[in-house]
ROMIPA-515417 format. One record per residue (C-alpha): x, z, y; residue in three letters. Coordinates in steps of 0.1 Angstrom, whole numbers, plus 2048, in hexadecimal, padded with zeros to 3 digits. Layout:
<nodes>
@east=X, up=Z, north=Y, lumlo=Ala
...
</nodes>
This chain:
<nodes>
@east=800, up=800, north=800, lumlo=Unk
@east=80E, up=7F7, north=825, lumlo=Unk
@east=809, up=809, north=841, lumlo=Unk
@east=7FE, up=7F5, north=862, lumlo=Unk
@east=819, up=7FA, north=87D, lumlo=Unk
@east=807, up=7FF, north=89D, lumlo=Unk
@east=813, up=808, north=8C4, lumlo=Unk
@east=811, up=82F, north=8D0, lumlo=Unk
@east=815, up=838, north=8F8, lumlo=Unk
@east=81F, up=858, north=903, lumlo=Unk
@east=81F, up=866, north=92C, lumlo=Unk
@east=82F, up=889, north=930, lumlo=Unk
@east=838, up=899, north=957, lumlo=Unk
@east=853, up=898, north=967, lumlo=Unk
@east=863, up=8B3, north=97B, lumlo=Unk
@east=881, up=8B8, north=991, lumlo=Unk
@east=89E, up=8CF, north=988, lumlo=Unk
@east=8B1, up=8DF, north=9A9, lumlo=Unk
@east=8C1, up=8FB, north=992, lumlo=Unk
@east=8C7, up=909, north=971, lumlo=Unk
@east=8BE, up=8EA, north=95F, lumlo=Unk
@east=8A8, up=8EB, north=942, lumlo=Unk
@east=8B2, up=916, north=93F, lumlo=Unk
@east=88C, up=91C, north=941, lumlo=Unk
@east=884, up=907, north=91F, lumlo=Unk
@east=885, up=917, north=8FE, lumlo=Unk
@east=898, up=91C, north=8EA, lumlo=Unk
@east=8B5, up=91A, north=904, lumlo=Unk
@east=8A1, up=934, north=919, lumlo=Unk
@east=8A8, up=94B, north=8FB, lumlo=Unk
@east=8CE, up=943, north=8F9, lumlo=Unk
@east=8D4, up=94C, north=91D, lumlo=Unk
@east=8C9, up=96E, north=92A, lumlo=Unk
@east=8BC, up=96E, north=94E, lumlo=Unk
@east=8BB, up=94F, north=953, lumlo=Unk
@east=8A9, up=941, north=972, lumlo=Unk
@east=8A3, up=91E, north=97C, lumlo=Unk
@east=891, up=90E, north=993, lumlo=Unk
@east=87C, up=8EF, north=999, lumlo=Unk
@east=863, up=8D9, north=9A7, lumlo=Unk
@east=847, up=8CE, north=994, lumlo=Unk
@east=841, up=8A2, north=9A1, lumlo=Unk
@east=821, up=88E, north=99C, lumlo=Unk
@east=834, up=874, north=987, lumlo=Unk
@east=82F, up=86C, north=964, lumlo=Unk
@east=84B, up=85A, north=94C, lumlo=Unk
@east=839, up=847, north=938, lumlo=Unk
@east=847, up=836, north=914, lumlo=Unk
@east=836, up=81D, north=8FE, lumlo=Unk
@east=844, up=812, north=8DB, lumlo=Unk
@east=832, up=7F1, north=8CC, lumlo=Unk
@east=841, up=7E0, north=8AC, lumlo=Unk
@east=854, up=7BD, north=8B1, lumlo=Unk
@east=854, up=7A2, north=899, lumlo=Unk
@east=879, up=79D, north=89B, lumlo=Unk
@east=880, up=7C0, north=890, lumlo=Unk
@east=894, up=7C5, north=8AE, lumlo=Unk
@east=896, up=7DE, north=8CD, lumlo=Unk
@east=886, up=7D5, north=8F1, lumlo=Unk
@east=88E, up=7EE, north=909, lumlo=Unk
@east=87A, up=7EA, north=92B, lumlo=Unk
@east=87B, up=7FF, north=94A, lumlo=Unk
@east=862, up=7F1, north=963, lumlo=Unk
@east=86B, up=80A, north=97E, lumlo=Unk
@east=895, up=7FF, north=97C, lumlo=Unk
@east=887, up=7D6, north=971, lumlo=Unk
@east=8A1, up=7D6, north=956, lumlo=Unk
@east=89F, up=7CD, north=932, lumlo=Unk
@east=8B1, up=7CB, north=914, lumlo=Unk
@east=8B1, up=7C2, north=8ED, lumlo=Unk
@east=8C4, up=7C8, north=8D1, lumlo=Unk
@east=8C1, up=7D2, north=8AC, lumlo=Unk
@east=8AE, up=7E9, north=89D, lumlo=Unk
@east=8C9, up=805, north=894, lumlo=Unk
@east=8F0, up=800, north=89E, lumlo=Unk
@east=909, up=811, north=8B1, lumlo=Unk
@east=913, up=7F0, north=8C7, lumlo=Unk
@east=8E8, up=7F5, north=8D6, lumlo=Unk
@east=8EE, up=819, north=8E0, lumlo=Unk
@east=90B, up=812, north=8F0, lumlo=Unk
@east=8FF, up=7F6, north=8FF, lumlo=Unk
@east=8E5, up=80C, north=913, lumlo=Unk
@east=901, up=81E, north=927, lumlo=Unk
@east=91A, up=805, north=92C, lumlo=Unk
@east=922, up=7F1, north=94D, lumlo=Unk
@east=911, up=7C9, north=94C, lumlo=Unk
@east=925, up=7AE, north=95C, lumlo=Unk
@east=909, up=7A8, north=975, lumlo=Unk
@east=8FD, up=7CF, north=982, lumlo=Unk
@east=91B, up=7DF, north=977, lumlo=Unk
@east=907, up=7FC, north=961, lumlo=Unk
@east=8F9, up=803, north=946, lumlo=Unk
@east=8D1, up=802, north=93C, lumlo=Unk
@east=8D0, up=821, north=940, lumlo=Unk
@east=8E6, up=82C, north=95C, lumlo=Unk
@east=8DD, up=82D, north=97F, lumlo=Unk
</nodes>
């Protein structure tokens, strides 16, 4: 029996750290006594949505940035493909 491969979306808030980092966050609150850190809640989502491809290869998109790249599946050479510089922006996918 196969199982239908379908798309799934997810949309999470974002927030901005000014100090301390994720300290607040379990279980690293737990780890570091005392700990204080503080923040700004934002009224912006990240949003990510997964759909399978035919090709059984990897399309990364960011509309906010207007980049994208592909690459296979699984592979070391894809993941560090994401971080280092392009001939034509001079950084990686997903650099700044």
């Amino acid at each position: 029996m196969s199982r239908a491969v379908v798309a799934a979306a997810a949309v999470a808030p974002s927030r901005i750290d000014l100090a301390g980092g994720t300290l607040d966050i379990w279980p690293i609150s737990e780890m570091v006594s005392g700990a204080v850190t503080v923040n700004l809640a934002i009224h912006l989502d990240a949003a990510a949505r997964v759909a399978p491809r035919s090709d059984e290869r990897v399309e990364i998109v960011s509309a906010d940035r207007g980049r994208r790249t592909t690459g296979p599946r699984s592979g070391a050479d894809f993941r560090r493909s994401l971080t280092a510089p392009t001939a034509s922006s001079g950084r990686g996918f997903l650099t700044a």
